[in-house]
C-alpha positions, 0 to 999 in steps of 0.5 A, spaced: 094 752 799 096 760 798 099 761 791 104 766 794 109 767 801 115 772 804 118 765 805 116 757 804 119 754 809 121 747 806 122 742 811 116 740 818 121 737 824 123 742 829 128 746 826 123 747 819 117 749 825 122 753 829 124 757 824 117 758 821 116 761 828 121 766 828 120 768 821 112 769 824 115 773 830 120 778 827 114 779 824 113 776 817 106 774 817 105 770 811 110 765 812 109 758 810 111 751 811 110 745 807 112 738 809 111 732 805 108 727 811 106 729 817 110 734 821 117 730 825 116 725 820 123 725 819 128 724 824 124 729 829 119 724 831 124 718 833 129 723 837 131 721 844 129 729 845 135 731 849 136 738 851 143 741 853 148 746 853 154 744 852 159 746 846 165 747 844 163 752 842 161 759 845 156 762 841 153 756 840 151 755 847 149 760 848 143 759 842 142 753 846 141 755 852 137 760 849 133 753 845 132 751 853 129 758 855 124 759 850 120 753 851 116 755 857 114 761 852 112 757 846 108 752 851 104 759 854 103 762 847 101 755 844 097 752 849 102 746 847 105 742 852 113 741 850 113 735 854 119 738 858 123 735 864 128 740 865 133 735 870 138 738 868 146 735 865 152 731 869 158 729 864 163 724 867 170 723 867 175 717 868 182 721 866 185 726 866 184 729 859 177 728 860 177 731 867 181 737 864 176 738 860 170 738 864 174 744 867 174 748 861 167 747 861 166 751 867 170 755 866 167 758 860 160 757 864 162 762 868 162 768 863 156 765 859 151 766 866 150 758 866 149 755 872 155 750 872 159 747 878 165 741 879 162 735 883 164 730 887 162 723 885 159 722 891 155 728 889 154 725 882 151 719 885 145 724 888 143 726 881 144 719 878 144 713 883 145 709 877 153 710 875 158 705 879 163 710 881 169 706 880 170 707 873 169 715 874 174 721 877 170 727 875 164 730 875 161 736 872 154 738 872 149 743 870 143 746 871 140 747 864 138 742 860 134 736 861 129 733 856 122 734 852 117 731 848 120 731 840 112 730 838 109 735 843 116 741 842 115 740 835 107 742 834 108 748 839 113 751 835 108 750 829 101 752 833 105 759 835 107 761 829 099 759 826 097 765 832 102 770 828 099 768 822 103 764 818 101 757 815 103 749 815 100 745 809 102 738 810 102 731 806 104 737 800 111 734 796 116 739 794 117 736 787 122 743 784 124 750 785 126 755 780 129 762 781 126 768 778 130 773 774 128 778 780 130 773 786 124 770 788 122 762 787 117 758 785 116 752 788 113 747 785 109 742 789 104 736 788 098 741 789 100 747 786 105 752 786 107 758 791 111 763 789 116 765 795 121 772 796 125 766 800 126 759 801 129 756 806 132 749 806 130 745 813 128 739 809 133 734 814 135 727 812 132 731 804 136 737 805 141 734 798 136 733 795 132 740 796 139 742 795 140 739 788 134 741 787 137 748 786 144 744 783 148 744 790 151 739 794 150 740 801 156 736 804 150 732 809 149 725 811 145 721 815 148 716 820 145 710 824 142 711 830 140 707 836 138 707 843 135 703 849 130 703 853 129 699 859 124 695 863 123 699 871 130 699 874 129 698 882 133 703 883 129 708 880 122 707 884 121 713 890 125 718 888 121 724 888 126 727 882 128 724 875 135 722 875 140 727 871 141 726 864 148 724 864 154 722 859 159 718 859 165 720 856 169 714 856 164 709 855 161 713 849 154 713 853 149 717 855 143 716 859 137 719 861 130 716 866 125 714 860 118 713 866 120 708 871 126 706 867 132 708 863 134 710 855 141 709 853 145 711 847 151 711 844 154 713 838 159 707 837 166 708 833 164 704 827 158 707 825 154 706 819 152 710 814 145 710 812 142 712 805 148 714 803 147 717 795 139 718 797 134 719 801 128 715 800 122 720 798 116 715 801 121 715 807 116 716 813 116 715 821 120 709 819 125 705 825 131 701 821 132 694 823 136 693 829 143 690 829 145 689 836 151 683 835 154 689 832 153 695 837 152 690 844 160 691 845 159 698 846 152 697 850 155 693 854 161 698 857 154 701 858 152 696 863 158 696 866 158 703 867 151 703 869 151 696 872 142 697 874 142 697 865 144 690 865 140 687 870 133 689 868 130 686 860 130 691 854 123 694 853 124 697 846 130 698 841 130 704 836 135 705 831 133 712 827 137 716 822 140 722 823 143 727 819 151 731 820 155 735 817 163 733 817 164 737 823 158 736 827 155 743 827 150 745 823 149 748 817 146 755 816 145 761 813 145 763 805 148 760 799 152 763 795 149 764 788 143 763 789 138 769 791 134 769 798 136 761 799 138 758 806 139 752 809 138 750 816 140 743 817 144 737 820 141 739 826 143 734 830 141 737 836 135 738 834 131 740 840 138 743 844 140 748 838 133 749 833 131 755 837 138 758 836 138 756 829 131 760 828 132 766 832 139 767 828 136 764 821 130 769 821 134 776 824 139 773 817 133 773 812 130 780 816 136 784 817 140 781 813 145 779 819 145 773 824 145 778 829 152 775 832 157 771 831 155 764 827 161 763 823 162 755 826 154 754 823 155 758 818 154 753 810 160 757 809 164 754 813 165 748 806 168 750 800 169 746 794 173 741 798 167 738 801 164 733 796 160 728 796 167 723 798 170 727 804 163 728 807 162 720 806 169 719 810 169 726 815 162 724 818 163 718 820 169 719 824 164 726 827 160 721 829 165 717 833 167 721 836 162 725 838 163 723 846 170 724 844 175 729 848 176 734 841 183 736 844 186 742 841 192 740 839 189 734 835 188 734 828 183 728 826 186 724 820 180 722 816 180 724 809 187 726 809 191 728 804 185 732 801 188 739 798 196 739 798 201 745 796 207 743 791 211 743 797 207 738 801 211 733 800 217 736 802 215 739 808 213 732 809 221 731 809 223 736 812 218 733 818 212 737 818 207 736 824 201 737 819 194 740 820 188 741 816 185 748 813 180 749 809 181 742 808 189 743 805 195 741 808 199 745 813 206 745 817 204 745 825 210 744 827 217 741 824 220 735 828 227 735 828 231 729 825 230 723 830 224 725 832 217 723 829 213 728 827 207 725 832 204 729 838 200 727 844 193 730 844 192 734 850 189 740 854 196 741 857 204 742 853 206 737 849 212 734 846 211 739 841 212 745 846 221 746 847 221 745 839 215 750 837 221 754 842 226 753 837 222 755 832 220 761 834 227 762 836 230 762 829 226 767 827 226 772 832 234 771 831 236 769 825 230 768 819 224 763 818 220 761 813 213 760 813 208 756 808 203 762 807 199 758 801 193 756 807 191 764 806 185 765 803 187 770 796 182 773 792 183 778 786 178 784 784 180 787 778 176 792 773 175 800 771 171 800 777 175 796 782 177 801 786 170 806 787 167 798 789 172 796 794 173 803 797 165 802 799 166 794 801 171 796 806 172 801 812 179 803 811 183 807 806 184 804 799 192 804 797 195 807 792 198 803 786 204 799 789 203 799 797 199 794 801 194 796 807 191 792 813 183 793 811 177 791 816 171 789 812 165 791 817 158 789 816 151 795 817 152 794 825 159 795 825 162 788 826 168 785 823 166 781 818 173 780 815 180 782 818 184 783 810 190 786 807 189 790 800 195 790 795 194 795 790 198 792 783 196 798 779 190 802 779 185 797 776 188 791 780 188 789 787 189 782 791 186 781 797 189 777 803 185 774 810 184 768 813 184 761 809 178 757 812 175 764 811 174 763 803 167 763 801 165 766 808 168 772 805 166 771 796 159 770 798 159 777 803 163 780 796 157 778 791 152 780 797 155 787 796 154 787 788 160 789 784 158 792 778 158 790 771 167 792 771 169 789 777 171 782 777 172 778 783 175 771 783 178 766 788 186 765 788 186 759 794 189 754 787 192 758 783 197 762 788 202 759 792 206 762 797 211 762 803 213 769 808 221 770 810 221 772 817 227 774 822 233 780 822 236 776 815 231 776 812 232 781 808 239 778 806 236 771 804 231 775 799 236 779 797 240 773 793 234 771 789 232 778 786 235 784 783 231 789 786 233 793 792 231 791 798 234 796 802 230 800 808 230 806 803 228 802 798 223 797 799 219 800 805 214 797 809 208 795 806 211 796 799 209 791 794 212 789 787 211 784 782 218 781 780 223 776 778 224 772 786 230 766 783 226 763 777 219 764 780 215 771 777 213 773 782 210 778 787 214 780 793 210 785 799 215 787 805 209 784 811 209 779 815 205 777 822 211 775 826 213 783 828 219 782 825 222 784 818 219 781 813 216 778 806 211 774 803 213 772 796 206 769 791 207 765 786 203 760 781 204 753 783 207 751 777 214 755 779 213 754 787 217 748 789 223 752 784 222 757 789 222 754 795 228 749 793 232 756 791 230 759 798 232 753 802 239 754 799 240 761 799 238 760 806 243 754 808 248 759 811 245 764 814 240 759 820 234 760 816 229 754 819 222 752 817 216 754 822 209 753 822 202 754 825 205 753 832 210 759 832 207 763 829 201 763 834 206 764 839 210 770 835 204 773 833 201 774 841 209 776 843 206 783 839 199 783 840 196 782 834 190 779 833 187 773 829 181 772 825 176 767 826 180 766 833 180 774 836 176 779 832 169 775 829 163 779 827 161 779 835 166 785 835 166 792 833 172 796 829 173 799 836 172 793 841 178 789 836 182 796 836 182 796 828 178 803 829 185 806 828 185 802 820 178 806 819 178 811 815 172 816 817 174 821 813 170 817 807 164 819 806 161 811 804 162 804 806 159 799 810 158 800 817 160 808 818 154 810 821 154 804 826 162 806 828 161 814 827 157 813 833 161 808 836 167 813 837 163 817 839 160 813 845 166 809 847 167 801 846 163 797 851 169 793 851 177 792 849 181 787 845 188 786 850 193 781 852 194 778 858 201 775 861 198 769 864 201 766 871 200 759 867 204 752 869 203 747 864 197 750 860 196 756 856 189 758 855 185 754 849 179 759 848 173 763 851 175 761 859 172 766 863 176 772 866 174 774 873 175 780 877 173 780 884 170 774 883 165 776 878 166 773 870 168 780 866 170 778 859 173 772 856 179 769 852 179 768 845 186 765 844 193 763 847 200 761 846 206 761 850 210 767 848 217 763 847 221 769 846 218 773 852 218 767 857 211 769 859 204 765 857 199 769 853 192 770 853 187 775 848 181 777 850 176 781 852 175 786 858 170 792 860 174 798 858 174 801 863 178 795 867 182 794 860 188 799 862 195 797 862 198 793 869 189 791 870 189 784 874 184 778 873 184 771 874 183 766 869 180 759 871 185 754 866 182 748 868 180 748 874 186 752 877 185 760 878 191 764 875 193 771 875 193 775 868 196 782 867 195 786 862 199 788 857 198 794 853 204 794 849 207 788 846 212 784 849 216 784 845 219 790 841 214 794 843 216 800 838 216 796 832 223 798 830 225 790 828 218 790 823 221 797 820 229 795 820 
């Protein structure tokens, strides 16, 4: 075995063979691959070897059809058969939820270039004669997507990246690692030791414990995972092509031909947990017992649906454990504090999303960017709250639902409350609808007296929509008050605090005193972060974005290097905070401080810190409804005060509590964007429009090459709003626009502005068609809608009220 490589690739299923091959393709040579058994070992070697491209996620599915794509070339480069059935997908609906949203499904198709189409059932029966019709109403199918040889898929990717010049040890044990002062790592094995530039974490269902190796916890578990195989089904004997690979939502079933039989699986509601605290090291191509008292109420709705299953006898059960993460998606990229590690793991979808994930991982630890978008992947996504319990409580509720519609008015209650404000328990009272970010506790909405704070999980409006109406109302009429604690909130301080953060970000730096919004941009000149800086004096700023952002954003500040003087810190626990939105607004905050809040006096951005009631405080004059407005921060212990004394200040002058809902509404009335959901890092400075935040007169910061030559070629494509001819549904994210019939952009967000009388759509377009008065069509599940742009906000479109 070599005693040194660029990177030791920990981990031999597909994802560790994957990432291996593209470490070797991008042109890393002496890569290395060390597996303690025989490669698939782990959970690889029993997968049903499904490949799909279906996600919530747009991103994702495109890395996933990207995964598809690729095993043609790593069978021509290897000589190694991936055992490919490329039959492609049909998903089934037996409702109207699960019918919409197979249509939002195609919709996004469309701009992702992926062969997609509603079908009839008759139709349906053609791909799969085994479905009874009678328990369906719907179909989607899609041309990508089949299933492969996990054994066979696994050992090219492993034998392409031996061509390129990397290495595979198997049969080696990884017993620690240990960094070095410089950054690179020794890797400890029961053969020797490799001293490495980079390690990477793919080690599966021993991803904790490589993990713990290094004094993290990575938020993984493994389930219990079972699936059938059939004797030869009759109904099968004569086709000239296999039977499509098919899920069934509603029986939480999937089903593909296995030979002259059938392989069916389910992810049923009550799951159980495998290995929970450790995974066995001699753990190795090993089933689990099977159980099939417990799952055979679920296997039976199974041969309901596909009533030929039931009729023929079991050839063979497989019960196997696989890894997840509390939300289901993967966890990549590097981690915070440790120096040249990564990780890519709970990779369920192996064999659909491996590919993707080595792609982007190598472009990561190459070009020290993923090359797109990944935040929904990114190991960045948890915080600390993601522990060892709310991992054991969130991934079996993931697992049962994985066949479940996931409703974007639905919020999942497992490991519910997690992190609460002081004022959790009065929003509580006051009948808040609450959600999660970041794992803290968030007002959605606020039911009135008499109504339960409970809505129906839909892809169209629901009970909540007349009332988020009278919440975006108030603030435009009178003032409202927001719980802001869900931001995230950081503090840079040090003598060199400015001359850093004028490098880390793109905009100018305020003076002492005033607050600006400030787009952080990574070397391509993508938004990495959609901030606002307030300067509380020369040496001390505080920085605020988006909550779920949090060590997203601390990870890319450490990454930037702050020198010895500069000190950055997270205030997510130890600042709390509300804004005050609506014409009386300024009344309200003006009774509880001494200082003028007059236009004159208080203007714009202006930021101070002072006595708000009893709080100590810091007080900015901003907001994101468009109206005038506050934020007020202070520490926990003074919060509740602060809210009891605003709530009564405000008693006579109409002030009402709104929440998530509203401010999506009010915040799309005057077109501006939202990070995470509008500006990602898929999009430029100019693309977004935060180009006019940008300072280029600065001679240094992060991305200026790339958007100095930007402005001088134009964006390829623009940020807009659209007025939607919508009837009981707004968009959800990332429909397909259409021009002419052809898909030209995409949404990234929607609301109903409650206050214009218009459904609004966000999303981007070719610049040349996004002028003022541009019309589209937007497939909102399944009906095509006329969408018109609208250049300028509608609703007070010279932002006279913000400056009131």
């Amino acid at each position: 075995m070599k005693d040194s490589a660029r990177a030791v690739v920990i981990g031999g299923g597909v994802v560790g063979a994957s990432v291996l091959y593209h470490l070797a393709r991008i042109g890393w040579g002496n890569v290395l691959l060390i597996e303690k058994s025989e490669l698939t070992s782990g959970s690889t070697w029993h997968a049903a070897g499904g490949m799909h491209t279906f996600n919530g996620e747009a991103n994702i599915s495109r890395l996933q059809k990207y995964t598809i794509d690729l095993y043609r070339e790593i069978e021509r480069v290897s000589g190694q058969s991936c055992g490919l059935h490329p039959n492609g997908g049909l998903m089934l609906a037996a409702n109207q939820g699960e019918l919409d949203s197979l249509r939002l499904i195609c919709s996004r198709a469309r701009y992702l270039g992926m062969e997609t189409e509603m079908i009839s059932l008759e139709q349906a029966l053609e791909y799969n004669p085994l479905i009874d019709p009678s328990f369906f109403i719907g179909a989607l199918w899609r041309a990508d997507g089949g299933h492969c040889d996990p054994s066979g898929t696994t050992n090219a990717y492993a034998k392409a990246a031996r061509q390129l010049g990397a290495s595979v040890e198997r049969f080696t044990r990884v017993e620690s690692l240990s960094s070095r002062r410089d950054g690179t790592w020794d890797v400890v094995t029961d053969k020797g030791t490799v001293h490495a530039e980079h390690v990477v974490n793919c080690a599966g269902l021993w991803a904790r414990e490589v993990g713990r190796m290094v004094g993290i916890e990575l938020p993984v578990l493994a389930m219990e995972h079972h699936y059938l195989i059939s004797e030869d089904l009759p109904e099968l004997k004569g086709r000239t092509r296999e039977i499509v690979n098919t899920t069934d939502y509603a029986g939480e079933i999937y089903v593909r031909q296995e030979r002259g039989g059938a392989l069916i699986g389910t992810y049923e509601p009550h799951g159980v947990v495998w290995s929970p605290l450790e995974t066995p090291a001699d753990f190795s191509m090993e089933l689990l017992p099977e159980d099939f008292e417990r799952l055979a109420p679920y296997f039976e709705v199974g041969f309901r649906h596909f009533p030929a299953l039931g009729r023929v006898g079991i050839r063979k059960a497989v019960n196997g454990p696989f890894t997840f993460a509390p939300d289901g998606n993967p966890l990549v990229g590097p981690v915070r504090g440790l120096r040249n590690y990564w990780v890519a793991c709970a990779v369920m979808a192996g064999f659909s999303q491996g590919g993707g994930i080595g792609l982007v991982l190598s472009r990561w630890m190459a070009e020290n960017d993923p090359g797109q978008d990944i935040l929904s992947m990114d190991v960045a996504r948890f915080g600390a709250f993601a522990t060892p319990k709310y991992t054991s409580i969130k991934v079996p509720e993931n697992y049962s639902r994985r066949f479940r519609l996931a409703y974007p008015n639905e919020e999942l209650p497992a490991a519910r409350p997690v992190r609460r404000s002081p004022i959790y328990e009065r929003l509580k009272a006051a009948g808040a609808c609450l959600g999660a970010n970041y794992g803290l506790e968030n007002a959605l909405w606020f039911a009135p007296p008499g109504v339960e704070p409970v809505e129906t999980p839909t892809y169209r409006r629901s009970e909540a929509f007349p009332i988020v109406r009278a919440e975006c109302q108030a603030v435009r009429s009178a003032v409202g008050l927001y719980e802001t604690t869900n931001y995230g909130k950081y503090e840079v301080a040090g003598g060199g605090a400015r001359a850093w953060l004028d490098r880390v970000f793109s905009s100018r730096l305020p003076p002492p005193g005033r607050l600006a919004l400030a787009p952080m941009l990574n070397p391509a000149g993508r938004i990495v972060g959609d901030l606002t800086i307030a300067c509380l004096a020369p040496d001390r700023f505080l920085i605020f974005g988006s909550g779920f952002a949090e060590e997203f954003h601390l990870r890319w500040f450490s990454q930037a290097d702050p020198p010895a003087d500069v000190f950055v810190r997270s205030l997510a626990s130890t600042l709390n905070g509300v804004s005050i939105a609506g014409p009386r607004s300024r009344e309200l905050v003006q009774r509880l401080t001494r200082i003028d809040l007059s236009a004159a006096a208080f203007k714009l951005f202006q930021v101070r810190e002072t006595p708000v009631g009893f709080a100590p405080s810091i007080l900015s004059r901003a907001g994101f409804t468009g109206e005038l407005g506050y934020e007020i921060w202070t520490t926990p212990d003074y919060f509740a005060t602060l809210y009891d004394e605003l709530m009564e200040a405000g008693r006579d002058l109409g002030l009402r509590l709104f929440g998530g809902r509203a401010l999506s509404s009010l915040r799309l009335e005057k077109g501006y964007g939202s990070f995470q959901k509008d500006f990602r890092p898929d999009y430029t400075a100019a693309e977004t429009g935060l180009d006019r935040f940008v300072d280029f007169s600065k001679p240094d910061f992060t991305g200026r090459a790339a958007v100095l030559a930007e402005r001088g070629a134009g964006p390829k494509r623009r940020f807009v709003i659209m007025e939607v001819a919508a009837l009981d549904a707004e968009v959800i994210g990332y429909e397909s626009i259409m021009k002419d019939g052809a898909a030209v952009g995409y949404v990234t967000s929607g609301a109903f502005g409650h206050c214009v009388g218009k459904s609004l759509a966000a999303g981007y377009v070719p610049s040349a068609l996004a002028h003022d008065g541009a019309r589209f069509e937007i497939d909102i599940l399944g009906e095509m809608r006329s969408a018109t742009v609208r250049r300028e906000p509608l609703y007070d479109s010279q932002g006279l009220k913000l400056r009131s």
